[in-house]
N, C-alpha and C positions, 0 to 999 in steps of 0.2 A: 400106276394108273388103274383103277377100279375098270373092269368090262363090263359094260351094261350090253346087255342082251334083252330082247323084246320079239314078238313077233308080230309085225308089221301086214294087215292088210287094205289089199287096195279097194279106192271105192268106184264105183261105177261107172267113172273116166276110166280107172286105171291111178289113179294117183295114193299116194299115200302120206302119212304125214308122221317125221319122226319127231318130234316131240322132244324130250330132254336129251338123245342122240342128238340133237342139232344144236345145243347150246354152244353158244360162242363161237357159231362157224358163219360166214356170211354167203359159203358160196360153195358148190360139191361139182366135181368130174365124175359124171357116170358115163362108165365102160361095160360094156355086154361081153363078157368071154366066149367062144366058140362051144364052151358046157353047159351055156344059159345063168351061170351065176354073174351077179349084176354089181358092180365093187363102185363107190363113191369114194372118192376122193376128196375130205373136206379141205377148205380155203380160208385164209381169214384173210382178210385185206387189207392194205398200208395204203395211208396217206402219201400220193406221190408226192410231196415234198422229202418223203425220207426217203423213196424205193433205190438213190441213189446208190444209199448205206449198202443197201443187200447186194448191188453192180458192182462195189468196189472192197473185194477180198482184204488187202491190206487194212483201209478204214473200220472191216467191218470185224479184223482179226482182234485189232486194237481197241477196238470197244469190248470184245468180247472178254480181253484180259484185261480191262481194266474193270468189268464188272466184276471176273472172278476176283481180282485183288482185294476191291472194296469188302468183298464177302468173305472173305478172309482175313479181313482187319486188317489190312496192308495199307491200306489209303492217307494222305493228311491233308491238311485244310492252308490253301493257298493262303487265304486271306479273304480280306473285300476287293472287291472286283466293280465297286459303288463309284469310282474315279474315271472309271470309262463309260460311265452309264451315260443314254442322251435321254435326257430328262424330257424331250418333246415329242420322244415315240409315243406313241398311244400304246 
């Protein structure tokens, strides 16, 4: 991962604005150190319909080797899957 480095000042509240340091992040934890250095911690957010995945280690083991498989050409193709489908979901 490339370091972007910038130097960041505040404006007349005190605020500042990171700019392309914030790309892709939806949410930061800022902590004050007892030295005055000031550490954000970015966040990106998940749909709680999935936050399940991330609560359940085993589910979330299992996904994660079945991604590394795919990406390694490990994978095959069940078939169609069009015989269980209910045609009147939206």
């Amino acid at each position: 991962m490339e370091m972007l480095v910038q130097q960041l000042r505040p404006d007349a509240k005190g605020r500042i604005t990171l700019g392309k340091l914030a790309q892709g992040i939806s949410s930061f934890r800022a902590r004050r150190l007892e030295d005055g250095n000031i550490i954000l911690e970015p966040f990106t957010e998940i749909p709680a319909r999935e936050a399940w995945l991330f609560k359940n280690a085993a589910a979330l083991g299992a996904v994660k080797k079945g991604l590394a498989q795919a990406a390694e050409g490990k994978s095959r193709s069940l078939g169609s899957f069009s015989q269980y489908a209910d045609e009147s979901i939206d």
